[in-house]
Phi, psi and omega in degrees: 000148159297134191200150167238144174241160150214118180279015171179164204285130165182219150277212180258032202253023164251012181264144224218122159253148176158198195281140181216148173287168193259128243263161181317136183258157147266167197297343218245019189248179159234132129325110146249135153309084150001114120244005140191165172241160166257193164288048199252163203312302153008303187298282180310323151310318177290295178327334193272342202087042191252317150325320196299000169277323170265352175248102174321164197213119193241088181305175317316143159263119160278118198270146156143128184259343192250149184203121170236157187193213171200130163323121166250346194218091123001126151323161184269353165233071179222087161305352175275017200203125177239157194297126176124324196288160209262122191209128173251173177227162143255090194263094145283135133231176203301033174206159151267091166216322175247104217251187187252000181273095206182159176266353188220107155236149171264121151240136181297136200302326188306353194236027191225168155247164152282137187320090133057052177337310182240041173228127223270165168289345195262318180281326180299322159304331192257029208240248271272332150285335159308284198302339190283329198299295191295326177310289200309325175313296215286325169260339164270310208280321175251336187065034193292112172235186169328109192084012200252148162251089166301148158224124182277087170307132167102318248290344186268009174269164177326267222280338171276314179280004175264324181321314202263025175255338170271333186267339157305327191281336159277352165131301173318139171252137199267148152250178111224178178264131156177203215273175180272044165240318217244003159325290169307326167294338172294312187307306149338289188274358158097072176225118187273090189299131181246122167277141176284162185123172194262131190073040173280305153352276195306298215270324179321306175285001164248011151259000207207084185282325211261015208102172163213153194295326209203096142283126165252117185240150168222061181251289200081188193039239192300294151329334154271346186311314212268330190307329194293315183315325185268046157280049176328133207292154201081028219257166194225127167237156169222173220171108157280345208256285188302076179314334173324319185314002199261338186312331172283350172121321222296208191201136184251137144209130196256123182309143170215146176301150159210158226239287189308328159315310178319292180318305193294313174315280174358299186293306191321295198319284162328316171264029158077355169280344137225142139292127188270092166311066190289109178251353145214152159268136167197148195285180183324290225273356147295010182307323196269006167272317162325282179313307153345276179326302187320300184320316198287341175073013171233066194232170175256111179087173174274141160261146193225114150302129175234176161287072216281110183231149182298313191248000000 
């Protein structure tokens, strides 16, 4: 199968396309047939060598963790999936080696869903580390509900704008943060936008005087430093970015697949209370430009890799 790889730690010019073999189902896996992966910050992060303190690492890598396709093979005990269904992933497993920028992953069932109906493959790919990252924050780590005033750091990021279409949909009112170019775009999505930067304090509290029930940062350093202050007391942060965040009082949270989670993002998806914003496309063999884009951190919305098949 066509696949991108890389056999040793760098940029991106150490991502290699060609043939690699296609890879083994397990009993508890399916085959998918690619038909796009998105982009996350994560991929390129792994590639630099930055995960090797948490991750075993088995070259060559096939880098990707989000994925959408259609089931060609079952697994020999796997009853949920039959040859055909339209299926996304978030496929982590405890190593790097067998990524989704490929024409082909065994991915495990915990880490998969059925697609999304009314989302194209390419916006379905770009749902499941996102969306998973911010559902788990937002209902484990903060509990954000009805009548919570949020403040999202990041918001105009992947993972930040699914944050605050999900924490409106609980109930809440968002602020976030972020640079002033991506403001309108924050409006656009009911996000009462803040720019970073000194008297970021001063402008938050002068929309939230009493405080805010809950932060979510994906900054980390300073902006978490600064975050316990906008807090309202009993107030909850969580942090993606920092571990430090636990020195705060906070929640560390590192994303983990889970199907059910998965599955309900699916219904949101459907039922249009979030969308998957796609903001470039680009095909396999083009990956390390992707990732390029990724690195620079100013595009609105995912980036996708997609697959090209005749059939």
């Amino acid at each position: 199968m066509k696949a991108i790889s890389y056999r040793r730690y760098g940029g991106p010019e150490v991502l290699e396309y060609g043939e690699l073999p296609e890879p083994k189902v397990g009993p508890d896996h399916v085959l998918v047939k690619v038909r796009a992966a998105a982009v996350n910050p994560v991929d390129w992060k792994s590639r630099e060598g930055l995960l090797d303190g948490l991750f075993d690492t088995v070259f060559p890598v096939i880098p990707g963790w989000d994925v959408s396709g259609v089931v060609v093979q079952p697994g020999l005990a796997v009853p949920e999936f039959a040859v055909g269904d339209e299926v996304m992933g978030y496929v982590r497993e405890d190593f790097l080696c067998r990524g989704t920028f490929a024409e082909y992953v065994a991915a495990p069932v915990r880490a998969l869903a059925r697609k999304p109906r009314n989302l194209s493959f390419e916006e379905a790919a770009g749902l499941p580390l996102a969306g998973l990252t911010a559902y788990q924050v937002l209902t484990q780590a903060l509990g954000v509900g009805q009548g919570d005033t949020i403040l999202v750091h990041a918001a105009a990021g992947g993972v930040g704008s699914m944050a605050v279409q999900l924490a409106h949909h609980f109930g809440a009112r968002v602020i976030g943060t972020a640079s002033e170019p991506s403001h309108e775009h924050l409006r656009d999505l009911g996000v009462e936008p803040v720019a970073y930067g000194e008297g970021l304090v001063e402008r938050v509290r002068a929309l939230a005087p009493e405080g805010v029930q809950a932060v979510f940062d994906m900054i980390g350093g300073d902006t978490l430093a600064l975050s316990p202050e906008l807090l309202a007391p009993g107030g909850r942060l969580a942090s993606i970015a920092d571990p430090a965040v636990t020195t705060l009082g906070g929640r560390y949270v590192f994303v983990r697949p889970n199907t059910a989670d998965l599955y309900r993002l699916s219904e949101l998806a459907e039922e249009e209370v979030i969308e998957v914003r796609v903001a470039r496309s680009f095909p396999l063999e083009k990956t390390a430009d992707a990732q390029r884009l990724s690195q620079e951190g100013h595009t609105h919305g995912k980036i996708v890799v997609t697959v090209d098949w005749e059939s």
